[in-house]
C-alpha positions in Angstrom: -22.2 -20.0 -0.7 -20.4 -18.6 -4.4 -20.8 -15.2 -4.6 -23.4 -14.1 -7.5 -22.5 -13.4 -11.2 -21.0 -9.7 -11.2 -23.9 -7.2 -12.1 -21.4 -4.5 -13.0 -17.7 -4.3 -13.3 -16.1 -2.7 -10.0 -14.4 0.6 -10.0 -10.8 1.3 -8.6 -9.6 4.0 -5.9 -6.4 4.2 -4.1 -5.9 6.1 -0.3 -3.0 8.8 0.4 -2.0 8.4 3.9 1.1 10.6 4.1 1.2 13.2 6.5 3.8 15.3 3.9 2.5 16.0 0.6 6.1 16.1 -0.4 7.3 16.0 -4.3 6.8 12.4 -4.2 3.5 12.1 -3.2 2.4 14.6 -5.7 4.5 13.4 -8.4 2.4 10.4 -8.0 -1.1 11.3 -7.7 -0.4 13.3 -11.1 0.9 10.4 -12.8 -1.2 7.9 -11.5 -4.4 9.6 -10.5 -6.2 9.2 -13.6 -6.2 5.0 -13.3 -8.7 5.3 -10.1 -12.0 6.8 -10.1 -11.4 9.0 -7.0 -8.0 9.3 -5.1 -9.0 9.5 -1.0 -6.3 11.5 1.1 -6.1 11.5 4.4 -6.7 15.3 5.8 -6.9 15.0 9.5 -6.2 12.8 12.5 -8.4 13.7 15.7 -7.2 12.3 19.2 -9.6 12.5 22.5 -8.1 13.7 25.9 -8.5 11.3 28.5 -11.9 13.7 29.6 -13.9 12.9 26.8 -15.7 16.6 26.9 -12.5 18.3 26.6 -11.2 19.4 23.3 -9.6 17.4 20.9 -6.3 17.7 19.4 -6.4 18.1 15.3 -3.7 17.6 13.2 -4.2 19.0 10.2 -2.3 17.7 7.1 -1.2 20.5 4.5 -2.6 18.9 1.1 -0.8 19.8 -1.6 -2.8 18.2 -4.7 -1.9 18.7 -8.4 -3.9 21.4 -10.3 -7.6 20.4 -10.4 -8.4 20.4 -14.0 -5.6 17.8 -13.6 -6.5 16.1 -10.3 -9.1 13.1 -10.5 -11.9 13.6 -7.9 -10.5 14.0 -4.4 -12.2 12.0 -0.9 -11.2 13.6 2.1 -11.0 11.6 5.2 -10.3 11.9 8.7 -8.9 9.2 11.2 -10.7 9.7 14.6 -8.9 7.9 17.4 -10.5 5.9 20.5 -13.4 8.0 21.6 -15.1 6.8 24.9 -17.8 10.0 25.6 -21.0 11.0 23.9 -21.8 10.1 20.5 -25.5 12.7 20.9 -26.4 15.1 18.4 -25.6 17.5 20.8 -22.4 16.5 22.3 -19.1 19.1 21.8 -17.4 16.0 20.0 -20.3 15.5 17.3 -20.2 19.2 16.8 -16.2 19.5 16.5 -16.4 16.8 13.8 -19.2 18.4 12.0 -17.4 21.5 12.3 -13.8 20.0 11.1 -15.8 18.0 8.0 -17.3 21.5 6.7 -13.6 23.3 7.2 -11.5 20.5 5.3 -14.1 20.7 2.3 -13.9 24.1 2.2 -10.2 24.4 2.2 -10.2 21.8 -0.3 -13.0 23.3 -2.8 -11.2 27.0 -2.4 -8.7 25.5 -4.2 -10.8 24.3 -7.2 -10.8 21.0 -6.1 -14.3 18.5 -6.3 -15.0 16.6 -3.1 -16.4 13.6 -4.0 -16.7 12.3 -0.6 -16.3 12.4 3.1 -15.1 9.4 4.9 -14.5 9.1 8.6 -12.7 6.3 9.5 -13.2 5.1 13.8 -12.1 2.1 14.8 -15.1 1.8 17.1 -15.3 -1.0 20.1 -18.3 -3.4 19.0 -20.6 -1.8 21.4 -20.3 1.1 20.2 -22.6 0.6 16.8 -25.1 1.8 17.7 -24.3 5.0 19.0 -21.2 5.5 16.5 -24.2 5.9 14.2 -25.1 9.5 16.1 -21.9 10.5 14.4 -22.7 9.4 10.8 -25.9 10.7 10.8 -25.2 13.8 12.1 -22.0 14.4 9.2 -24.4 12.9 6.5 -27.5 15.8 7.3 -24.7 18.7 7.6 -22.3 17.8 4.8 -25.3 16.9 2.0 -25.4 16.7 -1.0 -21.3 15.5 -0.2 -21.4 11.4 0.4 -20.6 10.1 3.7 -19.1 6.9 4.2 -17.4 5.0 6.6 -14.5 2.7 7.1 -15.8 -0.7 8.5 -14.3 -3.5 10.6 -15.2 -7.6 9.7 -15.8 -7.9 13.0 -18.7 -5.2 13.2 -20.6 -8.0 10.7 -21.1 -10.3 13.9 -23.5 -8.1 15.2 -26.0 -7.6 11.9 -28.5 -5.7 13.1 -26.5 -3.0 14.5 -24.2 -2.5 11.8 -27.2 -2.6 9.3 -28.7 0.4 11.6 -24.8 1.6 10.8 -24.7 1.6 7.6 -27.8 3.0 6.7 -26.7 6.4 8.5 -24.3 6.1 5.7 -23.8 6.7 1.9 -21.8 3.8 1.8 -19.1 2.2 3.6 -15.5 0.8 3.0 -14.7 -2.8 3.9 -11.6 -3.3 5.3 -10.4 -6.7 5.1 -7.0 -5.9 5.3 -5.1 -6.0 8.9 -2.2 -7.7 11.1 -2.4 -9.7 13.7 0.3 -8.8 16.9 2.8 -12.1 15.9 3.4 -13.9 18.7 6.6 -15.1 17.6 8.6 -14.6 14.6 8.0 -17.8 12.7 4.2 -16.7 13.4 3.3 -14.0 10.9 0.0 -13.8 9.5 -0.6 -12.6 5.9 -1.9 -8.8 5.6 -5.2 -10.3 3.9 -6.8 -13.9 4.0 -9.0 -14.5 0.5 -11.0 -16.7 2.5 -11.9 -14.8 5.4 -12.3 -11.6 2.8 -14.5 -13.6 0.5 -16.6 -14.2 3.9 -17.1 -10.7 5.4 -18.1 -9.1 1.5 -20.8 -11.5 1.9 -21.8 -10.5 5.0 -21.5 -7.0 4.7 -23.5 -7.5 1.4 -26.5 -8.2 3.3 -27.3 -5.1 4.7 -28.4 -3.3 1.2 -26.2 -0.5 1.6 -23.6 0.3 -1.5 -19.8 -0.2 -0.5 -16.4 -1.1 -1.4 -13.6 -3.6 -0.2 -10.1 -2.2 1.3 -7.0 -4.3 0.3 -3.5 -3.9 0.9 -0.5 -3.0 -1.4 1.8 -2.4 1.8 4.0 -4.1 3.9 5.2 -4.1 7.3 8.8 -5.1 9.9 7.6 -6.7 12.6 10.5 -6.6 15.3 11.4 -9.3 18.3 13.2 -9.5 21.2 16.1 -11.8 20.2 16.0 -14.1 23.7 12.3 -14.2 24.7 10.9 -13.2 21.4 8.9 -10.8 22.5 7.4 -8.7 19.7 8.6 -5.0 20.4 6.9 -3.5 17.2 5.6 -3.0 13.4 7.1 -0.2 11.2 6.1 0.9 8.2 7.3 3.4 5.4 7.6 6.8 7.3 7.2 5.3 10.6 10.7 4.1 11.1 11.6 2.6 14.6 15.2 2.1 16.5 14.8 -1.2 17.1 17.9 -2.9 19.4 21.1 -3.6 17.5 20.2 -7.2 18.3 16.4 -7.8 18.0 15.2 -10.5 15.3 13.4 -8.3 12.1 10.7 -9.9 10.3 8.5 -8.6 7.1 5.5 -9.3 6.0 4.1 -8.0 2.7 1.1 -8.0 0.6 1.1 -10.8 -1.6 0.6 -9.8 -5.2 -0.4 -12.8 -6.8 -2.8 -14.0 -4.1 -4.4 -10.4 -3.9 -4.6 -10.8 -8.0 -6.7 -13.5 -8.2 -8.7 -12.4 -5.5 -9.6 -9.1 -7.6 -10.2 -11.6 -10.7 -12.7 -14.0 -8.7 -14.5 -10.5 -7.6 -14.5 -8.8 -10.8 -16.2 -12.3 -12.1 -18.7 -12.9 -9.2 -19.6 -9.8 -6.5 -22.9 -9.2 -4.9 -24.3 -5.9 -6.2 -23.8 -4.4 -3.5 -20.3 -4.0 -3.6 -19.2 -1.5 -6.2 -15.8 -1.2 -5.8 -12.3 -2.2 -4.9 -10.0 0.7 -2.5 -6.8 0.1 -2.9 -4.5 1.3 0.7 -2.0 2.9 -0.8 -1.1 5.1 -3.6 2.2 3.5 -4.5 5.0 6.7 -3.6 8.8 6.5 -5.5 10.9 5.8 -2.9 8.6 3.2 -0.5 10.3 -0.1 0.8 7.6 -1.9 1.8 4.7 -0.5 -0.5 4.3 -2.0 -3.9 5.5 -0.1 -6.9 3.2 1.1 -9.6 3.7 -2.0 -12.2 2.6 -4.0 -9.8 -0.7 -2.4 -8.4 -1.5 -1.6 -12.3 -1.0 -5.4 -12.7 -2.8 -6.2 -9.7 -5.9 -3.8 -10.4 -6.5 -5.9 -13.7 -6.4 -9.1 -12.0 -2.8 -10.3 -13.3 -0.1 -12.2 -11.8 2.4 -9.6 -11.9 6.0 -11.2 -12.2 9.6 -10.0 -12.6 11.8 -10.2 -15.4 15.3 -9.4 -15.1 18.1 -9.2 -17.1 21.8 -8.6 -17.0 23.6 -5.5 -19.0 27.1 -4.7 -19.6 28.0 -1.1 -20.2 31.3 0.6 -21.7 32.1 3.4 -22.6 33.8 4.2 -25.9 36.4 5.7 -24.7 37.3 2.9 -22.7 36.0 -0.3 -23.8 38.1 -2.6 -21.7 36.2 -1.2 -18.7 32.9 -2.7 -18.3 30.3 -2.4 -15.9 27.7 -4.9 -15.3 24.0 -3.9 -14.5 20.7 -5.7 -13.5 17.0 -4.6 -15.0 14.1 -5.7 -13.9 11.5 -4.7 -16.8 8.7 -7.0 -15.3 6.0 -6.2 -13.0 6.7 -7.4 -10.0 9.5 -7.4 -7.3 12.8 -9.4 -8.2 13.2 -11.2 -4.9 15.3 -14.3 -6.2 17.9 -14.4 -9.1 20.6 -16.8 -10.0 24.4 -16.5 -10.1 25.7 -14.0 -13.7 28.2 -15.4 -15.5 30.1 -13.6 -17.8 32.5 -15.1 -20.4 34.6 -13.1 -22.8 37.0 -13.7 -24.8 40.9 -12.7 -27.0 41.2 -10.6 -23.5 42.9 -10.7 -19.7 41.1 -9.9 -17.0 43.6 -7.1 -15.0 40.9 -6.5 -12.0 37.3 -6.9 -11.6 34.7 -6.1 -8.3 31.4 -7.1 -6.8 29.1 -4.2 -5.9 25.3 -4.2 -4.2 26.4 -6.7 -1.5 27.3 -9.8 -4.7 30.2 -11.8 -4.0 33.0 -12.3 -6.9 34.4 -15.7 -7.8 37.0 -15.1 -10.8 36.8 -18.4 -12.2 39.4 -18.1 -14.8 41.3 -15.5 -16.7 38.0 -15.5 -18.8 35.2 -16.2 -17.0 33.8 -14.6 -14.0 30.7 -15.8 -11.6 28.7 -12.9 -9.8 26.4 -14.2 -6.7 23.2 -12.7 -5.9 23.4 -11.4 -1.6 20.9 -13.1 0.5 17.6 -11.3 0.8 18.3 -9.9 -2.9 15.2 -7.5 -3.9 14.7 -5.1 -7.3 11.5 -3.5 -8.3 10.1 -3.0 -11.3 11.5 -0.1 -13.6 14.8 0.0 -11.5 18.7 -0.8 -12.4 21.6 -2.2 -9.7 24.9 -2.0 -10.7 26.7 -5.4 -9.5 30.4 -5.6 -10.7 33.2 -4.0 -13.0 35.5 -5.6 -15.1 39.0 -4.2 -16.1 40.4 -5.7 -19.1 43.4 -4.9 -20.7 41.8 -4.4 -23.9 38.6 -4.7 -25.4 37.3 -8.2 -25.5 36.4 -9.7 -29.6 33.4 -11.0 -27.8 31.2 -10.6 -24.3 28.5 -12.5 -22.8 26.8 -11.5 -19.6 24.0 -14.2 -18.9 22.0 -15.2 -15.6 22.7 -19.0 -15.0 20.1 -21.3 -15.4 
């Protein structure tokens, strides 16, 4: 069944997961905030002790956010972990979360800061729907008139009338469509987000009235094996590096920008009106691996194709013109994760030493031509430069060309 015409076009919000509000992360929600409608940080993680009515442990996460008459409107939200006790009005864990809701908006609004939202985000079993909804209820009647939503699992939708009895203890929910699989061998990856599969659970989740928006992925994850049984041993992800053995097999799997790009342009086209907007997990951070860079997720967000575009620069100084140095730009979009030999041809000069750099190999063809070779697993970002190679002459050239071969 197509989805319907859209009623309404769908709004845009990214997640901060960090646990460090360092530089970086602040640098980017003030640069980037004001593209989203409302920037959601993680504030809390809660963990239950084996005894379900003991305390908790709470880690806190010290936000540091940029100015509020700068800041876009802030979600908190708070990851609880597996939780096997009583979900009652009355039980210590309802009141600890109702009490730890009302503490991180405070803190938050003390600063000057709007709280758009509370989110609580439990990855709870299936037979837990009903009585996960004790919890929801209960934050929605203490935290008014602050919106309470919920992250949401595709799997929940098997089991429609419970998790329309969920989601009406809610202001809305988020849809997260995005996950991976435990591999069960290298060569067996599955992609952080199926369109199809997506496309299905929207339109299931649709069907329980309630307002809510779809989670997708901008990150990527390592997947490690062990190199003689491949057995998988691990994911990592930026911040959560892992010692892997010297030996075992690394694999990664990434969102897919073009696939998640014409995914948001089918939605913006056709959604049912109860979606209402798109989440994106995460803020793109300066300095990430495996998370896309901001071109990309600005691409992305309008339902482009982002690509790369690279091009090859040489450099000299005035100084010293015979010694060049030769530099890769990727202007486009997108990650540069392919790229063809650079050949570069001068001429009325002798070559007296040139270099690879960056992991390229260096075939000195003749005393006027030079061929630079890409390493395997080659990858540039958007916005960023690599030096490759150096050329000493023994004077400057009467004319250079640096090109990328067909």
């Amino acid at each position: 069944m197509a989805l319907p015409p859209s009623p309404a076009p769908l709004t845009q919000e990214a997640y901060v997961w960090q646990h460090a509000h360092n530089a970086s992360v602040q640098n980017a929600i003030a640069e980037h905030g004001s593209a989203f409608r409302q920037i959601t940080v993680l504030a809390a993680e809660v963990t239950w002790p084996p005894r379900a009515e003991a305390s908790p442990e709470i880690k806190r996460i010290s936000l540091k956010l940029p100015p509020a008459n700068t800041c876009p409107p802030i979600g908190l939200a708070i990851r609880v972990h597996a939780y096997r006790g009583s979900f009652s009005p009355e039980a210590p864990a309802t009141r600890q979360l109702v009490a730890l809701a009302h503490e991180l908006i405070s803190r938050i609004e003390a600063d000057g800061h709007h709280v758009r939202e509370f989110q609580i985000d439990f990855d709870a079993a299936e037979s837990q729907l009903d009585a996960y909804r004790c919890w929801l209820e209960a934050l929605r009647s203490s935290l008014a008139p602050v919106p309470v939503a919920f992250t949401a699992l595709p799997s929940w939708l098997d089991h429609p009338a419970a998790f329309t009895r969920l989601a009406r203890a809610a202001d809305g929910f988020i849809l997260q469509v995005h996950s991976l699989a435990l591999p069960a061998s290298p060569d067996a990856l599955a992609p952080l987000c199926d369109p199809g599969a997506a496309l299905r659970a929207i339109r299931l989740a649709a069907e329980a009235g309630v307002p809510f928006r779809v989670a997708l992925p901008t990150y990527g994850y390592e997947a490690a094996f062990d190199p003689r049984r491949h057995r998988f041993l691990g994911l990592a992800a930026d911040g959560s590096a892992r010692a892997w053995p010297a030996d075992a097999i690394i694999r990664t799997v990434r969102a897919d920008p073009a696939t998640l790009a014409n995914l948001v342009s089918g939605l913006q086209r056709h959604h049912p009106a109860a979606l209402t907007g798109l989440t994106w997990y995460r803020l793109p951070i300066f300095g990430e691996r495996l998370n896309w860079p901001w071109p990309t997720l600005a691409a992305v967000m309008d339902g482009r194709e982002p690509a790369a575009k690279v091009s090859i620069e040489a450099v000299s100084a005035p100084a010293d013109p015979a010694l060049i140095r030769l530099v890769l730009r990727n202007s486009g979009e997108a990650d540069a994760i392919s790229l063809s030999d650079v050949v570069i041809n001068w001429s009325d000069a002798r070559r007296v030493a040139a270099d690879a750099l960056a992991g390229f190999s260096i075939d000195a063809e003749t005393t006027t031509r030079v061929r630079l070779s890409p390493p395997s697993g080659f990858r540039l970002p958007p916005d960023a430069t690599l030096p490759v190679g150096w050329l000493r002459l023994n004077h400057a050239p009467s004319s250079f060309h640096a090109t990328l071969s067909p």
